[in-house]
C-alpha positions as CSV (number, residue, x, y, z in Angstrom):
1,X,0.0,0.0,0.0
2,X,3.2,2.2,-0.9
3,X,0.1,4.8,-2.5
4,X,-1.3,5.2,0.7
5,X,1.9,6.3,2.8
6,X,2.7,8.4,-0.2
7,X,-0.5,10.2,-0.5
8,X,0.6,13.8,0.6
9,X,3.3,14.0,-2.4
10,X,3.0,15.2,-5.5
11,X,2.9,11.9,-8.1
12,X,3.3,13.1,-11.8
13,X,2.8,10.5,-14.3
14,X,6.0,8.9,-15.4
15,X,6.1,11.0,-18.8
16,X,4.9,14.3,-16.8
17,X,1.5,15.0,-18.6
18,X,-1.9,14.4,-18.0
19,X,-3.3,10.9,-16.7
20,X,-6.4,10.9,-18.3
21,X,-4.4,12.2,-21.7
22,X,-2.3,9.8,-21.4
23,X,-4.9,7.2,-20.8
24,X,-6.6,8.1,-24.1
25,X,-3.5,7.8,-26.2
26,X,-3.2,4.5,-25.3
27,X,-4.0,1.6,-27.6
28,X,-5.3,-0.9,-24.4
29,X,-8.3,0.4,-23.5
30,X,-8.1,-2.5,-20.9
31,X,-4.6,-1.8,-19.6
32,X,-5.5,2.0,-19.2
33,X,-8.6,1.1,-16.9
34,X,-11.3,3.2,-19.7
35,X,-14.5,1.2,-19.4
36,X,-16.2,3.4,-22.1
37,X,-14.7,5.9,-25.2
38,X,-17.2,8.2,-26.8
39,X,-16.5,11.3,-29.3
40,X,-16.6,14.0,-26.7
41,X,-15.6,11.9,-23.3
42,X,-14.8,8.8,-21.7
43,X,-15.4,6.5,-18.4
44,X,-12.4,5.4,-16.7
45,X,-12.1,3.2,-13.7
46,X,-10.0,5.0,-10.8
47,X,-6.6,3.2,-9.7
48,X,-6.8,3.9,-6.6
49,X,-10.4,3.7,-5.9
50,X,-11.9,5.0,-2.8
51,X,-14.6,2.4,-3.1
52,X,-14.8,-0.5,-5.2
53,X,-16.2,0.0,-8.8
54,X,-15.2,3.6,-8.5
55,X,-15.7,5.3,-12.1
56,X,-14.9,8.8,-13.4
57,X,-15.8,10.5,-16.4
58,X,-13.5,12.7,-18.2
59,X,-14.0,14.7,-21.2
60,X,-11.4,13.8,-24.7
61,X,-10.6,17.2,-24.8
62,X,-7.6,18.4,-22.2
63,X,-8.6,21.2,-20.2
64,X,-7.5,22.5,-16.5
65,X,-11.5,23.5,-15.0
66,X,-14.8,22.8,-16.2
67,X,-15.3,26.0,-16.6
68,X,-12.8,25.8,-19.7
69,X,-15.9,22.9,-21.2
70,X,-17.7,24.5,-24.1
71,X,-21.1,24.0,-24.4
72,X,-21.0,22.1,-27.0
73,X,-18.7,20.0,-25.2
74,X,-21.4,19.0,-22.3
75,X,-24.7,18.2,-24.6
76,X,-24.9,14.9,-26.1
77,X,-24.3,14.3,-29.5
């Protein structure tokens, strides 16, 4: 549970970007924990999940608040 003792430090992916970038550029949907891949955002099973079957949704497009989302981004296609 070395994640647990380490929680207070800061953890940057191994390449330094974004986890949930990096995520969707991989090609093992499986391996990367996404459940779910749509045009404009994706499910994606937490690593370290407070509760078991813990899912987040993230949108495909980077950005650093949701107050960056378009609108267009949040209504379904």
């Amino acid at each position: 549970m070395a994640y647990v003792a380490s929680a207070g430090a800061a953890t940057p992916s191994p390449a330094g970007g974004c986890i949930f970038c990096e995520a969707l550029a991989s090609d093992d949907d499986r391996r990367a924990l996404i459940l779910l891949r749509s045009a404009k955002a994706f499910l994606i099973l937490n690593k370290y999940p407070y509760a078991s079957g813990h899912v987040m949704a993230a949108f495909t497009r980077h950005v650093g608040a949701l107050d960056e989302v378009t609108r267009r981004s949040w209504a379904r296609s």
